[in-house]
N, C-alpha and C positions, 0 to 999 in steps of 0.2 A: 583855386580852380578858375580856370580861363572861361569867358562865354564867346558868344558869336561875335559881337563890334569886337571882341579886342582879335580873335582871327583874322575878321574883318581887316581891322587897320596893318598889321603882320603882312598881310599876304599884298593888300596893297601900296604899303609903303617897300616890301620888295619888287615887286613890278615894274615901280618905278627903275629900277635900276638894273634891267633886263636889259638885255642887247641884241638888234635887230632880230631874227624868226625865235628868239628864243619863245620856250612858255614853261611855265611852272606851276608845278601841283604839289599841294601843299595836304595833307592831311594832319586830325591829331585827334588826342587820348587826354582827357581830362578827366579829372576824378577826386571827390571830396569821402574820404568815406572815417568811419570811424568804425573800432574793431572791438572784441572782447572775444576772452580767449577763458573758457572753463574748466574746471579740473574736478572733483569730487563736490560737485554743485556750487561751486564759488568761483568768482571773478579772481584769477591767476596772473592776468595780461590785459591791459586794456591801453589804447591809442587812437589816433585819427593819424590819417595820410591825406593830403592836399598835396597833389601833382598834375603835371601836365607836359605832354612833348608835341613835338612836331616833326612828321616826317616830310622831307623835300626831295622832289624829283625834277633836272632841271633837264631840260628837252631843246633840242635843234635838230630838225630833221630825224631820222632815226635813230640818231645818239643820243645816249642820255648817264647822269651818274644822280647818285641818292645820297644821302645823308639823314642823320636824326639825333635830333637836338632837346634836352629837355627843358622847358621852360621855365623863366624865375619867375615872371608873375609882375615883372617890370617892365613895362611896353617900353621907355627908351633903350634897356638896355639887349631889351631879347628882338626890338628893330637891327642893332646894331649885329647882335649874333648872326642873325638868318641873314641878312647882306653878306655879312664876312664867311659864312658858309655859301653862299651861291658862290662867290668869287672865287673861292676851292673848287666847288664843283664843275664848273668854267672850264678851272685850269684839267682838271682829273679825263675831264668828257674828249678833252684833245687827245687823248692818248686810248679810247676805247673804239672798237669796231660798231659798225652799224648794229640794232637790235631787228631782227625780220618782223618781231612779234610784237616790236609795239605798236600801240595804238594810245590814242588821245579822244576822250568825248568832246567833242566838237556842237554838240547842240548842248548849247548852256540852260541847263534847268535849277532853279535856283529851289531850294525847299527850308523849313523849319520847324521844327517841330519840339516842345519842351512840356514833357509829361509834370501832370500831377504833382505833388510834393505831400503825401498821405502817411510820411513814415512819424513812426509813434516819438518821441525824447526816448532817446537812448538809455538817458535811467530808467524809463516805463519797462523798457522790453525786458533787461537787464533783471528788474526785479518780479515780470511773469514770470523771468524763465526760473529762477530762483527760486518764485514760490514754488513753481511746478514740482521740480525735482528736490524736494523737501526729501530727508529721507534718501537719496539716492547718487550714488555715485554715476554723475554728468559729466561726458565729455566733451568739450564739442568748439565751436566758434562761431560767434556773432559779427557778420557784418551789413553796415547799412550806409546809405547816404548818394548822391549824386553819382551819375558815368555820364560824359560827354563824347561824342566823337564828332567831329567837324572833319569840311571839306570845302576846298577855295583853289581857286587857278587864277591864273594871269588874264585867261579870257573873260573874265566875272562872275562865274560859277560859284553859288556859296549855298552850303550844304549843311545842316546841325540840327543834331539828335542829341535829347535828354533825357534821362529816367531818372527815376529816384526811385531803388526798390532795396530789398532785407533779403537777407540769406542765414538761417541758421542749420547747420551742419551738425549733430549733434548725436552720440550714445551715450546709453545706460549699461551703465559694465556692472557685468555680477563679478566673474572671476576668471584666472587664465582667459579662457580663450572667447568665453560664454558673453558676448551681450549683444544688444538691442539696435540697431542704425536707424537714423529717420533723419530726415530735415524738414525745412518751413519755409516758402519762400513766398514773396509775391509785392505787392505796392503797397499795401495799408497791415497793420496788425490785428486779427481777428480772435478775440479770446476763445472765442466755441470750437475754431479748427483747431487752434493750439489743443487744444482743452482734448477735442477727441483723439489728436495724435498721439499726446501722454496716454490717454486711458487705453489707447491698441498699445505701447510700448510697453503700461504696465502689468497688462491682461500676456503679451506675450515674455516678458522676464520672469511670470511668476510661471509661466509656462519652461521656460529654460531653467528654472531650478531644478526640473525632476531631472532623474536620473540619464542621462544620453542612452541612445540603442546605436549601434552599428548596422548598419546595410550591406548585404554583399552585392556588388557589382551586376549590374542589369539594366531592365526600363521599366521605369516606373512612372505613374502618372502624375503630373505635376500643376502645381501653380507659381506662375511665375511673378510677383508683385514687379509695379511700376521700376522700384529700384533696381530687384534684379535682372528685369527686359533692358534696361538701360546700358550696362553693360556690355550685354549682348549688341545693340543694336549702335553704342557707340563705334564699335570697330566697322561696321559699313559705312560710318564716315570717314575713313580712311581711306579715301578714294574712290569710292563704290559706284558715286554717284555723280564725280564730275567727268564732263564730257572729255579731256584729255586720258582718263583710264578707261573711260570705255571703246573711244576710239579707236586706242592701242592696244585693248584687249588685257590690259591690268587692273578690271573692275572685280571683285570679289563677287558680283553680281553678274559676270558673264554669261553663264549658264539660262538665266531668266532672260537677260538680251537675247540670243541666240535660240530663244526657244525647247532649249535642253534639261532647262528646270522652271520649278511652278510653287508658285507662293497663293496663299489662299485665297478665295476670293474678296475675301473680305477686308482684307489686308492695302489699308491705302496710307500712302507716306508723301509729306510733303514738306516744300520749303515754305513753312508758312510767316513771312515777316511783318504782318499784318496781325500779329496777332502774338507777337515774340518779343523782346527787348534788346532785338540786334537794330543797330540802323538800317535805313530804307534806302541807302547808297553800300559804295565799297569805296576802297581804298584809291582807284582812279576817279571816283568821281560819274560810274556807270550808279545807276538808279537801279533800286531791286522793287521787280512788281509785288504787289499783296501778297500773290502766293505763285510758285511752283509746282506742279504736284507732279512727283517723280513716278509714285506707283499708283496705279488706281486698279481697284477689281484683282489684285496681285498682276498684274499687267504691269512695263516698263511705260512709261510715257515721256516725259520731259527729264535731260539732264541740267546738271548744273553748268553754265557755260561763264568762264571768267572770261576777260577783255582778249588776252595772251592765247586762248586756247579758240576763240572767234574767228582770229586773225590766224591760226596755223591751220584751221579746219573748215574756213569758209561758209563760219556757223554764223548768227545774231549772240550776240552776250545776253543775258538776263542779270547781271548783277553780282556775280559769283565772285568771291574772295579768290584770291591769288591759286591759294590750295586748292578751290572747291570742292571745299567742306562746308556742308550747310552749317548755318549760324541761330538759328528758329526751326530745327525739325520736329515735325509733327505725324505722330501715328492715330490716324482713326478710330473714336474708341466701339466698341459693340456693344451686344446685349445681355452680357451677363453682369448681372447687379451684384455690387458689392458686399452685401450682407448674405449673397447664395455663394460666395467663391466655395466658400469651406463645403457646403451639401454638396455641391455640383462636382470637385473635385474627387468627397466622397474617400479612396483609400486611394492614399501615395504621399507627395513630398509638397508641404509648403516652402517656396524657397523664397528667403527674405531679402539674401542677395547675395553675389557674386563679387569675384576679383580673379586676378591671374586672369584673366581673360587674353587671349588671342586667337590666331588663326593658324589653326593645325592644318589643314588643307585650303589655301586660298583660294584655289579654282574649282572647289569643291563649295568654297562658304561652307568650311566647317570648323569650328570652332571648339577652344575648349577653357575649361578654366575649373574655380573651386567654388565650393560651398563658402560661405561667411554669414559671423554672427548668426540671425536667427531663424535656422531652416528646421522645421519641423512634422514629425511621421504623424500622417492625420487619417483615420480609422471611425467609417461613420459618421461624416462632417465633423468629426470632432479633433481638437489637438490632443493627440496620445504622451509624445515626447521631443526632446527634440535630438537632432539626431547628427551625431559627428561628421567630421568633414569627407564630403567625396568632392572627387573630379569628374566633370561631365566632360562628353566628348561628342559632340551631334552639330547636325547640320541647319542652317538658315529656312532652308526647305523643307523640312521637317519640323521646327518651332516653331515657323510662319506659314508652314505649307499643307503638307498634307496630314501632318498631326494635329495643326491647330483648332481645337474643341471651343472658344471663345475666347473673346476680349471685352474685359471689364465696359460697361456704361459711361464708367468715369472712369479720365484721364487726367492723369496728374503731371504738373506744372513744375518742370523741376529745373533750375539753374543753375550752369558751370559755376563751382565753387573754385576755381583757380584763381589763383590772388599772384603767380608769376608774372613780377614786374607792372603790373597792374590788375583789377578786376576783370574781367570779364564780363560781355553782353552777351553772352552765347548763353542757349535754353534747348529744353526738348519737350513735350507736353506726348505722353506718352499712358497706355492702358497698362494693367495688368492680363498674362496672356494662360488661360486655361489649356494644356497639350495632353493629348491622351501616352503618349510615351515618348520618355524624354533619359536618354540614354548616357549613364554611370560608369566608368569603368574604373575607378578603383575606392 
């Protein structure tokens, strides 16, 4: 794993060998981690990965070409690479059209920042989780260790973020189709939270051993836990909120822009990266404030604005990723305490979570997808049974809007488990959402 001098020396040992107005931006992905993979409560798969790359962008006037490079870890030899790739890109950039949309940060702020290092030895965690699941068919994956992402230009811009955070991913399978979903995630290893996540996982498996009940098709009143809101509310990052869809009127949130629809009032959503384990830059090198706040009071307020979508819209950027898709989203949490979900819900559905999720009507934000693992019919604040799979088919404005009965006190802290081609720094810290009808159809 790469640190800040050796980007450092990288970016300005290629400078050196830039040619007149050229400028180059250098970004990169670094990462130490080690992994465990579970099966019937035993270590199955176990590794570390130590990697690092480098994305380059070489710039003259409004042309520009990219490339990306993955690092060895040998500063003479990975100087040698990134030279012999700019002088490609040199060549590639003569044959491309001007870009209208780019842009270059020009005020050089330089930042760093290198979190903590609070994570448990690896055998520690390895044999909590072990002890835990004593007895119980676990499935799941452990990862832990360093994410780095750096940023550096030719102008002397020099940018690095670090964390060191755990991620475990993990079910309790009874049989077919019947088990338990939870993870754990955060900077340091806490035995009490583990300890209380096992004792809900095994309070709700001995609940999924009764007998299933079938539901016929309707609305019924629901609880939504943190995981299954996540879901849901994953797909409004798919455009929802960057200022290029809204502008064009391809936000799945149009309806609330334009006044046509309405989210609760209690309902506030933000980019908050002050408080996330994404970095406090983007990939050109634009700086991300503390916080965004997209929706407040269920009000539209600030969009995400990338560099590219600044420059076509004659906006200010705030920091936004290419896609603008937020990278640290955060939902406000409320007033209903976690130990009253079950009274307060009272009779209808505990839904533990969700999959097949997408967007049945977009310009509608309506949505639909399945029951998974472990949703269960509660009668009396009490869990009756649990209860086989339906499809839901409802809308944004409706779960968030005019059915939404409460959102949990506490908000849970949950982070992208994607491990494609590298980890991931992306998080969402999100409630669970009490809805008075929440609509089934098959």
């Amino acid at each position: 794993m790469i640190d800040a001098t050796y980007l450092d020396d990288l970016v300005a040992n290629a400078t050196r060998h830039l040619i007149g107005d050229e400028v180059l931006l250098a970004a990169t992905h670094s990462e130490s981690t080690v992994f465990a993979r579970f099966n019937d409560a035993r270590v199955r798969q176990a590794g570390t990965i130590d990697q690092s790359s480098i994305d380059l962008d070489l710039i003259e006037g409004l042309r520009h070409t990219q490339a990306g490079l993955r690092l060895s870890g040998d500063a003479a030899s990975d100087r040698v690479r990134v030279v012999a790739a700019i002088e490609r890109l040199r060549e590639q950039r003569a044959l491309v059209p001007d870009d209208p949309h780019l842009i270059i940060n020009t005020d050089v702020t330089s930042t760093q920042f290198v979190g903590d290092d609070d994570l448990p030895p690896s055998d520690d965690a390895l044999a909590a989780i072990t002890r835990g699941a004593v007895g119980k068919d676990l499935v799941g994956i452990y990862t832990a260790g360093s994410v780095a992402s750096g940023f550096a230009n030719s102008l002397g811009q020099r940018n690095w973020f670090q964390t060191s955070t755990f991620n475990f991913d993990w079910t309790f399978y009874l049989q077919a189709d019947k088990a338990v979903k939870n993870s754990y995630a955060g900077h340091s290893w806490d035995e009490q939270v583990f300890g209380r996540k096992l004792s809900d996982a095994n309070a709700k498996l001995d609940a999924l051993a009764r007998p299933a009940i079938t539901l016929a098709p309707g609305e019924y009143r629901a609880y939504l836990t943190p995981a299954a809101l996540l879901e849901v509310v994953e797909l409004l990052s798919w455009g929802s909120f960057g200022a290029r869809a809204q502008r064009t009127s391809q936000s799945a949130l149009l309806r609330l822009l334009t006044g046509e629809g309405e989210l609760h009032p209690s309902v506030r959503i933000s980019e908050d990266t002050a408080n996330g384990v994404a970095p406090d830059f983007q990939e050109q090198g634009f700086l991300r404030p503390s916080e965004v706040v997209l929706i407040e009071h269920g009000k539209p307020v600030d969009a995400l604005v990338s560099p590219r979508s600044a420059v076509e819209f004659d906006i200010e950027p705030n920091g936004a990723a290419g896609d603008e898709s937020p990278r640290s989203l955060a939902i406000g949490p409320g007033d209903l305490e976690a130990d009253d979900v079950l009274g307060r819900l009272g009779t209808g559905l505990h839904v533990g979570n969700l999959w097949y999720t997408n967007f049945s009507d977009r310009p509608a934000c309506r949505v639909t997808g399945m029951t998974r693992f472990a949703t269960f019919w509660v009668e009396g604040g009490g869990i009756v049974a649990p209860v086989n799979v339906l499809r839901f088919d409802d809308s944004i404005y409706n779960l968030l809007g005019s059915r939404l009965a409460g959102l949990t006190s506490e908000a849970e802290f949950v982070f992208d488990n994607s491990t494609y081609e590298q980890r991931t720094s992306a998080s969402v810290k999100l409630p669970g959402a009490l809805v008075d009808a929440m609509r089934f159809t098959l």
